[in-house]
C-alpha positions in Angstrom: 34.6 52.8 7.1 35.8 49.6 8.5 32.5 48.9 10.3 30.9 48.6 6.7 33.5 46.5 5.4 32.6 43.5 8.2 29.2 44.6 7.8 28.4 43.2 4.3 30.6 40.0 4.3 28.3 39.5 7.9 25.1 39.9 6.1 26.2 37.7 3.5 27.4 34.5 5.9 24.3 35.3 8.0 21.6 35.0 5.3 23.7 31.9 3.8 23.5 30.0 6.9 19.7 30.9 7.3 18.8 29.8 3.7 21.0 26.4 4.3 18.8 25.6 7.8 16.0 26.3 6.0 16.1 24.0 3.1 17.9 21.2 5.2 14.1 21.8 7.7 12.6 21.3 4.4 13.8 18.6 3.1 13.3 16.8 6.7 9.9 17.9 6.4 9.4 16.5 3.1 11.0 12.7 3.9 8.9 12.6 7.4 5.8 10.3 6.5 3.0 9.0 9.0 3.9 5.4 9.1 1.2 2.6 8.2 4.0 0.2 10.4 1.9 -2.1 12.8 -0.1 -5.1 13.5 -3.6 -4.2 12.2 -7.2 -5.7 12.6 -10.2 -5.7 10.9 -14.0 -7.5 10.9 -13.7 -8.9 7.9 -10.6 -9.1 4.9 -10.7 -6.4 2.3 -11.3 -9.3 -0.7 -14.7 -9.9 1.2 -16.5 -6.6 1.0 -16.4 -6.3 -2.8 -17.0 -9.9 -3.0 -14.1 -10.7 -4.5 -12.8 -13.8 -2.2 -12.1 -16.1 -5.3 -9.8 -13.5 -7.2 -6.5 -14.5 -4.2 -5.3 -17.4 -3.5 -5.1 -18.5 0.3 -2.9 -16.7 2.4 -3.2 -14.0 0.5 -3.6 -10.2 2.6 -6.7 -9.5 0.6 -8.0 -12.5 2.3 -6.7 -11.6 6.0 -8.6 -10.1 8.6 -5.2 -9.1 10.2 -1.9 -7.9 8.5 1.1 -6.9 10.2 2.5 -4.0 8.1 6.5 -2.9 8.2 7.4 0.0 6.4 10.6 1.2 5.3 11.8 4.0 3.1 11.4 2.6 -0.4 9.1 -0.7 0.4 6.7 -1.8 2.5 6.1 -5.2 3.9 2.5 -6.6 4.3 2.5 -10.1 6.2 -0.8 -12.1 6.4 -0.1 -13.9 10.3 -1.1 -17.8 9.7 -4.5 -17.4 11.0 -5.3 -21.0 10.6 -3.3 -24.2 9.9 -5.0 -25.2 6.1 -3.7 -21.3 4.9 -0.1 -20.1 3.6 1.6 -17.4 5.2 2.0 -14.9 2.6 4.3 -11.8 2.9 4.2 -9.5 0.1 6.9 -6.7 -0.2 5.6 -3.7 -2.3 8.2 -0.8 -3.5 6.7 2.6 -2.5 8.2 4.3 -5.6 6.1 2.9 -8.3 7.8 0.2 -9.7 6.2 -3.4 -9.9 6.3 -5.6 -7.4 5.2 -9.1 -8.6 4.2 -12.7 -6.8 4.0 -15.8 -8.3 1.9 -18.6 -7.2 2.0 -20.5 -10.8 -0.1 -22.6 -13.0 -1.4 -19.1 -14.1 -2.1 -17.5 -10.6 -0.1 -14.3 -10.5 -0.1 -10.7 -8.7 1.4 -7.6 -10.2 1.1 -4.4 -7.8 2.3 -0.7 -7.8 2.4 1.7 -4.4 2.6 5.3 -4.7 3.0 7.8 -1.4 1.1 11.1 -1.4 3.4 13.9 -0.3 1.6 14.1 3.1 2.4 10.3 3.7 -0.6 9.6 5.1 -2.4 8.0 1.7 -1.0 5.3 -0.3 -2.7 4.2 -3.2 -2.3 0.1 -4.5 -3.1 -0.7 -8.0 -2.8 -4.5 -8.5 -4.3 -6.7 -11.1 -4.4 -10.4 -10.1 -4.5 -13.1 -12.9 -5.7 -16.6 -11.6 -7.4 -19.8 -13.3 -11.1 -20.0 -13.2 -13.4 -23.0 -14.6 -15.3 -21.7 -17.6 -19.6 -22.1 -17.3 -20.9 -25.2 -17.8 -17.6 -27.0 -18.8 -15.8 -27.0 -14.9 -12.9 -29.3 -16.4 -12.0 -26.1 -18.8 -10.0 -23.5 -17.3 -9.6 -20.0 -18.3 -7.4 -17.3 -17.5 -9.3 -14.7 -15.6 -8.6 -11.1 -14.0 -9.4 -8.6 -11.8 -7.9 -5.1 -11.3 -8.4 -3.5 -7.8 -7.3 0.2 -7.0 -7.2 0.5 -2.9 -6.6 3.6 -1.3 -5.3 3.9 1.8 -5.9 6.7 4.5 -4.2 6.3 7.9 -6.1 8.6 10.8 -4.7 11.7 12.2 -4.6 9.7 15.1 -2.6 6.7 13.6 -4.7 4.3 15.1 -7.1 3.4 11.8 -6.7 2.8 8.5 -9.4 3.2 5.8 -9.2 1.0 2.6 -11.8 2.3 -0.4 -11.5 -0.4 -3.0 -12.6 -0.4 -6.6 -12.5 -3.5 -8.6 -12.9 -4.5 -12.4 -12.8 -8.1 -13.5 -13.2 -10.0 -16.8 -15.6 -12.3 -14.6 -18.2 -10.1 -13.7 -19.6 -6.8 -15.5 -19.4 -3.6 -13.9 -17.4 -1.9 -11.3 -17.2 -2.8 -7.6 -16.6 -0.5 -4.9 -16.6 -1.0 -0.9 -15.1 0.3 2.3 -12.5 -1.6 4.9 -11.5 -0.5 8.2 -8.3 -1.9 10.0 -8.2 -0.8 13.6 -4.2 -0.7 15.3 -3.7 -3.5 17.7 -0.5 -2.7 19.0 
């Protein structure tokens, strides 16, 4: 009789103590993300392949053939290294939940982005939509307020050492929908 009086009080603490080392290994598992943190390389800047140059102002990391990337839990920070004297260094700090992020460059140039995290980690999608001055046709001394929207998806390599950015673009300047492929190779 006494041997089932331990018995069940045990059991009970036993199973207790499994279930909490199982959802604490869980949760672990869950906040563990593949990390896009590095100094990255590509041959040519993601703005370039959908044609899109004229959309970013200088210094901008859709310009950049190099970005050096630092991620933390709820941001991300994209640098564009001064790759030549006559361009800006540009850092851009995006917050992974969601929210907007915004830059300012004025006199109507402007970037507005979002950053989500799949649950994996290992894709992050960027939608921005940059807003910048562009001379209307056949009046240059007229400016107008143009757009673009691009959606980039990001997909690090099992490996860790490539990241693949499919971008789709929209603008009020041209018709239609652009779509193109960059690859950024790890260089540290």
């Amino acid at each position: 009789m006494r041997n089932k009086t331990y018995f069940f009080p045990s059991v009970i603490i036993l199973l207790t103590v499994v279930f909490y080392f199982t959802v604490e290994a869980q949760q672990k598992n869950i906040t563990f993300r593949t990390k896009f943190s590095g100094e990255w390389k590509s041959k040519e800047p993601i703005s370039i392949g959908g044609n899109i140059f004229c959309s970013y102002m200088d210094g901008d990391r859709m310009n950049s053939k190099t970005m050096k990337i630092v991620e933390d839990q709820n941001f991300l920070t994209i640098e564009n290294p001064k790759s030549n004297p006559n361009t800006n260094k540009s850092r851009e700090k995006l917050i992974i939940d969601g929210k907007e992020s915004r830059i300012n460059h004025g006199q109507g140039n402007e970037k507005k982005s979002t950053v989500k995290l799949s649950a994996d980690g290992k894709t992050m999608t960027i939608k921005s939509i940059v807003y910048f001055m562009t001379a209307t046709p056949y009046h240059v001394n007229v400016m107008k307020k143009a757009f673009t929207n691009v959606t980039e998806v990001w997909k690090l390599s099992h490996d860790g050492k490539s990241i693949t950015v499919q971008s789709i673009a929209k603008s009020n300047i041209w018709g239609g929908e652009r779509s193109w492929k960059t690859v950024f190779y790890k260089t540290n």
